[in-house]
Each structure stands twice: as structure tokens, then as C-alpha cells.
LOKOLRO-373762 format. One record per residue (C-alpha): x, y, z; residue in one letter. Coordinates in steps of 0.1 Angstrom, whole numbers, plus 5000, padded with zeros to 4 digits. Example, Ala and Ser with C-alpha at 12.3 -4.5 7.8 and 13.67 -1.06 7.14 Angstrom:
<nodes>
512349555078A 513749895071S 
</nodes>
This chain:
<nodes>
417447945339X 417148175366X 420048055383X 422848125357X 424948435366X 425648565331X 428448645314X 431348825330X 432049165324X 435249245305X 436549545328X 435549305360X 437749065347X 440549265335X 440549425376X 440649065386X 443548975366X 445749265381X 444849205415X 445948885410X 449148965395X 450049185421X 449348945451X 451748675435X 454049005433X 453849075467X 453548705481X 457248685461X 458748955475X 457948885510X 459248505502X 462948665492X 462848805523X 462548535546X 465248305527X 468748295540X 471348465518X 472648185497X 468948045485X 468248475480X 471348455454X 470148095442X 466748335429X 468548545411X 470848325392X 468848365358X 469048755360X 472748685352X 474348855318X 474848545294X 478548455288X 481248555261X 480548465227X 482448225208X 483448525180X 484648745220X 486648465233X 488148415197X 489248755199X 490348775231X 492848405229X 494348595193X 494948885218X 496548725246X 498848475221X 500448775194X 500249075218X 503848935237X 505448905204X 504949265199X 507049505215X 508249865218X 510550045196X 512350325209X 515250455182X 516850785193X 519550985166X 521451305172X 519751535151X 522251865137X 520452155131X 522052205096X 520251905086X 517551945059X 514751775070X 512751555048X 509251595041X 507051305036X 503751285010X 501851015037X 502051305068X 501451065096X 502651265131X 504951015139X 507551095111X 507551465122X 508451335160X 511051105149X 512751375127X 512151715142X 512052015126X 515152215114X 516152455142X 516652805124X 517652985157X 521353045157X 521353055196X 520052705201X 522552385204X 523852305171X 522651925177X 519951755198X 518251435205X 515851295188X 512951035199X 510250815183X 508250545193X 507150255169X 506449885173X 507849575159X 507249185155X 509148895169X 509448705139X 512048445149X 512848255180X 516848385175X 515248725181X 514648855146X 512049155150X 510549275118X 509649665120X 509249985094X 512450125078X 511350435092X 511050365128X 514550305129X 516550515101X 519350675107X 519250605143X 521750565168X 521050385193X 517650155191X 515550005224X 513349715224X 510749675258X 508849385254X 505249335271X 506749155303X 508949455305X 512349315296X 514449555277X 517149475250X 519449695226X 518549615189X 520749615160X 519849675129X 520449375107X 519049535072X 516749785059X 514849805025X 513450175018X 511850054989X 509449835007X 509650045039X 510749785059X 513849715082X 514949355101X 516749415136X 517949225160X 517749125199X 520048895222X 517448705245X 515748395259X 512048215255X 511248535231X 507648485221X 507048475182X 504248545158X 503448255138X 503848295094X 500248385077X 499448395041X 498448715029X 497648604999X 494648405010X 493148725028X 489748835014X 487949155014X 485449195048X 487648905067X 488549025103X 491449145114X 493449295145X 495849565147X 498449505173X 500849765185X 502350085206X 499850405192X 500650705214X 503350455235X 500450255248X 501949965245X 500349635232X 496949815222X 494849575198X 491749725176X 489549525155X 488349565120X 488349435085X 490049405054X 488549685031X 491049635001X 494049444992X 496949524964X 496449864971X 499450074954X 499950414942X 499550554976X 502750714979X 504550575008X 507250294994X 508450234958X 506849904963X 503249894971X 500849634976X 499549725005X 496449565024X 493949835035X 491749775070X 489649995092X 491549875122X 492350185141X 495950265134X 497850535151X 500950685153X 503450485170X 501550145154X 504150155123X 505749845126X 502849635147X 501249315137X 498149295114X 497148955121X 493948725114X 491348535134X 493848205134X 496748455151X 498448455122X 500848735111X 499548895077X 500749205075X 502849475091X 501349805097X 502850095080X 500950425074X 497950575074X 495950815057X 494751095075X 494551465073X 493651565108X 497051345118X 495051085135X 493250805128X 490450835100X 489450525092X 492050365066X 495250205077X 497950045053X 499649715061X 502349535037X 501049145029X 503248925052X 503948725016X 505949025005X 507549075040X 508748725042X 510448765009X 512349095017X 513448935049X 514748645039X 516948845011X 518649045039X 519348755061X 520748555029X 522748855012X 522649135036X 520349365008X 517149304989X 517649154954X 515049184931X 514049054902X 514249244865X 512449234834X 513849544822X 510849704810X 509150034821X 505249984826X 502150144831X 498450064838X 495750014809X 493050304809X 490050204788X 491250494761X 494450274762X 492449934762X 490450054730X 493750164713X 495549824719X 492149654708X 491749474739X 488349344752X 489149434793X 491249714816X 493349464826X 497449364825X 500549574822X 501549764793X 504849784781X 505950134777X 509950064769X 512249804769X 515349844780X 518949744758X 520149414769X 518249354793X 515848994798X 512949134783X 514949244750X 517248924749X 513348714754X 511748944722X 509449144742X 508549474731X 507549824728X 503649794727X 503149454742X 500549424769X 501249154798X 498348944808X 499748674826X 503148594848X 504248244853X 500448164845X 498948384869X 496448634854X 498249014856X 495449264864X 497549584862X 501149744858X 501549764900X 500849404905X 503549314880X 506049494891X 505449334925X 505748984915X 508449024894X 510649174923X 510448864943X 511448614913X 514748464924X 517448574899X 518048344873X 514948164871X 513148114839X 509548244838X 506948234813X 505348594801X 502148564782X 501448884763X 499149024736X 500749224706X 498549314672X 494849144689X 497248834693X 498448634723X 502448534725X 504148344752X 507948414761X 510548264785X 512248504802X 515548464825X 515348714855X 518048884862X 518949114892X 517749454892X 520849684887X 520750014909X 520350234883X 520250334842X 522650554827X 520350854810X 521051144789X 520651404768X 521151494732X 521151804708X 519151904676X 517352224659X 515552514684X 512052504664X 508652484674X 504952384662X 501552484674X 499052214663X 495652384653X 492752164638X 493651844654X 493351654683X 496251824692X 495352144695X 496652344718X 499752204727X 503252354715X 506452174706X 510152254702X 512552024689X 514951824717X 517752054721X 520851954751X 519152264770X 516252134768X 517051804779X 518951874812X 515652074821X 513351814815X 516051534828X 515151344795X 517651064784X 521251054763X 520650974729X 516851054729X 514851164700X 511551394693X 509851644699X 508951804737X 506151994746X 506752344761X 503152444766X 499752264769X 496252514771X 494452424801X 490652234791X 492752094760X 492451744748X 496151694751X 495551874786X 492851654795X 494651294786X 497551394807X 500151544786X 502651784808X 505152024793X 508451884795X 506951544779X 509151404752X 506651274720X 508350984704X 505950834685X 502350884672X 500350624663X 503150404663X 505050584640X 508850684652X 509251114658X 512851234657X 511851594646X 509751834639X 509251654603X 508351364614X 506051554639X 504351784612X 504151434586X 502351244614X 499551574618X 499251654580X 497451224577X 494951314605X 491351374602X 490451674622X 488251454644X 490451184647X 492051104681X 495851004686X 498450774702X 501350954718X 504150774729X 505751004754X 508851034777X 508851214810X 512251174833X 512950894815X 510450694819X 508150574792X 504450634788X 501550574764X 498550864767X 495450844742X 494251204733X 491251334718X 487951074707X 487950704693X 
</nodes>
């Protein structure tokens, strides 16, 4: 027994441990030093960073395959100093350098020059280049670079305001082209790349993801269904590719929303579905032709859903039918709410309005609509939207009416007089009454009545004067809400005011 040594210390042999470790450090080191170079590099192989990732390379391929089909738009115009200059609601810089500002110094040169930079897409191997209708309006001469530096003169084979988007042209050989994607399979969070010339940097790509899609109401084109991404998007990019992780073209960028003039964040791209289709009319007929219903439409608010008695926020409510036209000749009506289009599911006035545009004329569609709580189906021929609609005025009696004790109070009336109608630019041939004033924090304030509104009916009764007017007020309950059917520059519009 006397011969055992005992248990080791713990300190002792944590000591022996690191003197350990640092001899096998040291014995290492001097090792290295000794080999020849090639078996000292051989050592250090594992220290390597690891390679691209699948998702990198991915990225980089779609890079290297679209970014040559996207090129450099240089459109130049003579700009005359007596020229009012536009102003736009989307203020993205690039609009202000293509147009200038109006020169209001007499001893300057009556005309000048004019430059801006945007992008476009090969679309076609014939040299069809896709781009915004406001890179290139009203210019006079237009320059296309590509990315191996070629340089062509581009001709403008059609433009579409309405959309924003314009189809030019270049004379050339081997022209790389952006391959067709279906925007209409894009989902929210799916990645995309932004392709084009911000700042004239040419062929600059970002990265990000789809954040919305049928986005309208933004204010940039009559026709909106715009994807929205976090891609950066700059000026000069108007015009580039928006494309998916296949390469695939999905969209053409077109604005942004900013109020520092650069990029914040949200980018606007129009679905390649709706580009294809606005192309195709101007190679075919030289101009856009749309399809027409004939109706005048707005969105469903849930005062307007519990009014109709439907169960969601959802469809297209019919605000007027027009005389003669498809939707009258197929029985649709004042009232109706639109749920479905050639049995596709309508979720709101905007996305109607966009599919019927691309209808070809004279095809027969089917409208699914609910009027009184009830579903009806119609089969409507499209026709060919006309350019515009004859409106008017008309004359009657200078009265007015204040409604106290109702949900109407504090809004004042005057019966439709000519004068009255060429101020308000309501139609020929109208009737009711129109609202000169509305009290600010007023429940007719509140829902979104705005002197210079034209009340045609309440509650689904017809006013053509201030009778009808004072008839409809004299049934209410004092806390009973109302149904105004309103015109405001001639278009239609349903507003709910006061409870349900």
C-alpha cells in the first residue's frame, strides 16, 4: 500500500496538459519550416474558404445569361423653352432629367438639348427591344449600346401611355434575347433580379424579392397591375428586366417610390403577361386595342359590402353602364357586383379592368355577377374600347338644401344648373342634385363625398331634383345611414354614409 502514488492533483494536471499542447505547437511549426514550398501549401489546403453555393452560382449564371440582352437607352429631344413642362405624381429623378425644366430667362437659347438614360430588353431575335413609354417620348433621335459595346439607332415601332410602355426597334446580328416568363405564376417572397442602367452604370443587377403583386392605384399608368420588389431600382433602371431564378423575363421595371429621389426600398415592375399582350397589339395593328365592357367600376369597401349584402370585400362593383354598349346589350346593370370573369374569381374593380383590356375584341366571355343577394351569369361580346365618351351638361332650377337631422348633415345641395355643370365637368343630359359644400368631421365628409359630386340616387331611388332629394330625407330615421349614388367628372361612384 505504501507504494501507490496517489491521486493526481487537478492543477498538476491541467499544467501538464498545456505543456503538452504547446510542444506539439511548437514541434508543428518548426516542421512547416523545414518542408519545401509546395508540401508548405499542401498544409494549408483545409484553411481554404469553402466554395460558391449552389443558390451564388444560380445567381451568378441568371446574371451572365439576361445581362447582354439588356442594353442602354439613350433618347435625346430638342426641348423649346416655351414648352410647359409636365409634372409627374411618381417624382422619380429620371423624368426631371429627361424633360428639363422650363427656361424662364429670356436671354437663354430659345431651344436646347435634352438627355436621358434608361434601359431596355431584347425581346426578339429581329431586334425588338421592349422599354418604358417614358424613356423614349417625344424624342428625336434614340441610341441603343449594348453590353459588348455595339451601338444601333432605334426606332420607335409603338408606344402605349396607358400601360407606360413603348416597343422600338434595332437593325443587327446574333442580338441576345431574354427568354418569355409567366408573371402570373410569381408568388409573394420568390427571388428576383433587377437588371439594368441606374445612374448609366450599365448592366447593374440587384437582388431581392417579390413583396406584392397586382399592385394598382399607385399613380403612374392608367393601367396598373404592377409587381412590387425590394430589388434596388434606380433611376435610369426604367425599362430593365425583372427576371426570376430560371432567367426568365417577368417584368419590366418602371418606377419607384421614393421621396428622397433614390432608391427606398419599393420598386414597381409591369407582369411580363401584361407586356406580352400590349406588344403583340402594336406589332399586329400598330396601337393597343383593348377590350370593353362599357361599365364604370369601383372597389367594394366593407360599408359597401354590408349595403349590397355581400358576405366578403371582394369583386367589382358596377357603378354605371354605359348606352349601347356590351354590358347593356348582355343586361348587366347599375348595382351589379362582378365576382368572376371567364370563371376566374374577380377580387377587386383594378383587377377587372385589367383583364378585360386584354380580351380580344369580339370574343364571348362569361360575367358572373350578384344582384339582390343572388348570383346571375351573362355572356358578354367584347368590343373595342372607343377613345372616348361624349359628356355633357344640362340645365334646371338654382335652389338649394341643407340636410339637418340626418345622416346627411352637413352637406349642402343646389339643383344641376348648365353653370354648374361646366364647373364640375358633369355629363349632358344629367340629373340631380350637386353638392356645393360638405363640413369638415361630417359623415358625408368622412365617407368621401366632395363638393362638385352629382347625387343621383339614394338608396336606390332615382334624384332629378331637389323634390326627389327632400322626398328621399323626409323617410329617414335620424340614425339611419344612406346610399348615395354619386357622379364626379363623369364617372360613377357608390359612397355609404353615416352607420348600418
Amino acid at each position: 500500500m505504501s507504494g501507490d502514488s496517489g491521486p493526481v492533483h487537478p492543477k498538476r494536471l491541467v499544467i501538464s496538459v498545456f505543456l503538452i499542447l504547446i510542444g506539439v505547437v511548437i514541434g508543428v511549426t518548426m516542421v512547416a519550416e523545414f518542408l519545401p514550398p509546395s508540401r508548405a501549401v499542401e498544409a494549408t489546403k483545409k484553411s481554404k474558404p469553402p466554395a460558391i453555393s449552389q443558390a451564388e452560382r444560380t445567381f451568378v449564371d441568371i446574371a451572365k445569361s439576361v445581362t447582354p440582352a439588356v442594353v442602354n437607352i439613350s433618347a435625346t429631344r430638342v426641348v423649346r423653352r416655351e414648352e410647359q413642362m409636365p409634372s409627374f405624381p411618381f417624382q422619380d429623378p429620371f423624368f426631371r432629367r429627361f424633360f428639363g425644366e422650363e427656361n424662364p430667362h429670356p436671354g437663354m437659347p430659345k431651344q436646347r438639348k435634352e438627355q436621358s438614360l434608361g434601359s431596355g430588353v431584347i425581346v426578339d431575335a429581329s431586334g425588338l427591344i421592349v422599354t418604358n413609354n417614358h424613356v423614349v417620348a417625344k424624342a428625336d433621335q434614340i441610341t441603343v449600346v449594348l453590353s459588348d459595346k455595339r451601338e444601333f439607332k432605334g426606332k420607335v415601332i409603338g408606344t402605349d401611355p396607358k400601360s407606360d410602355l413603348a416597343l422600338i426597334r434595332i437593325e443587327g446580328e446574333d442580338l441576345p434575347v431574354v427568354a418569355w416568363g409567366d408573371s402570373d405564376q410569381l408568388e409573394v417572397g420568390e427571388y428576383v433580379l433587377a437588371i439594368g442602367n441606374p445612374f448609366g452604370l450599365n448592366q447593374t443587377v440587384t437582388m431581392g424579392i417579390v413583396s406584392a403583386i397586382g399592385r394598382a392605384n399607385v399613380g403612374v399608368a392608367d393601367y396598373e397591375d404592377f409587381i412590387q420588389t425590394d430589388a434596388a431600382i434606380n433611376p435610369g433602371n426604367s425599362g430593365g428586366a425583372l427576371v426570376d431564378t430560371h432567367g426568365a423575363l417577368v417584368g419590366i421595371n418602371t418606377a419607384i417610390f421614393t421621396q428622397s429621389g433614390g432608391y427606398m426600398g419599393i420598386g414597381f415592375a409591369v407582369p411580363s403577361n401584361m407586356v406580352r399582350s400590349v406588344l403583340e397589339s402594336l406589332v399586329e395593328n400598330g396601337k393597343v386595342v383593348r377590350g370593353w365592357l362599357g361599365i364604370s367600376i369601383q372597389e367594394i369597401t366593407p360599408q359597401l359590402a354590408r349595403e349590397f349584402g355581400l358576405e366578403k370585400n371582394q369583386g367589382a362593383l358596377i357603378a354605371d353602364v354605359l348606352p349601347r354598349s356590351p354590358a347593356e346589350k348582355a343586361g348587366l346593370k347599375q348595382g351589379d357586383v362582378v365576382i368572376s370573369l371567364m370563371e376566374r374569381p374577380i377580387e377587386g374593380a383594378s383587377q377587372l379592368r385589367n383583364q378585360v383590356a386584354q380580351i380580344p375584341v369580339g370574343e364571348n366571355v362569361q360575367v358572373v355577377v350578384i344582384r339582390d343577394n343572388k348570383e346571375k351569369t351573362f355572356n358578354v361580346k367584347i368590343e373595342e374600347q372607343p377613345k372616348d365618351v361624349d359628356q355633357g351638361d344640362r340645365a334646371e332650377e338654382p335652389e338649394s338644401e341643407e340636410a339637418d337631422g340626418s345622416a346627411l348633415a352637413g352637406m349642402e345641395v343646389r339643383t344641376l344648373t348648365p353653370g354648374l355643370a361646366r364647373q364640375f365637368e358633369l355629363g349632358r343630359n344629367q340629373k340631380g342634385v350637386v353638392v356645393m359644400d360638405v363640413t369638415t368631421g361630417s359623415a358625408p365628409e368622412q365617407a368621401g363625398v366632395s363638393p362638385g359630386d352629382l347625387i343621383m340616387e339614394m338608396n336606390r331611388r332615382p334624384i332629378q331634383s331637389l323634390a326627389d332629394y327632400r322626398e328621399v330625407l323626409a323617410g329617414l330615421d335620424q340614425d339611419a345611414g344612406i346610399l348615395l349614388l354619386i357622379s364626379r367628372q363623369g364617372k360613377a361612384l357608390f359612397l355609404s354614409v353615416g352607420p348600418r
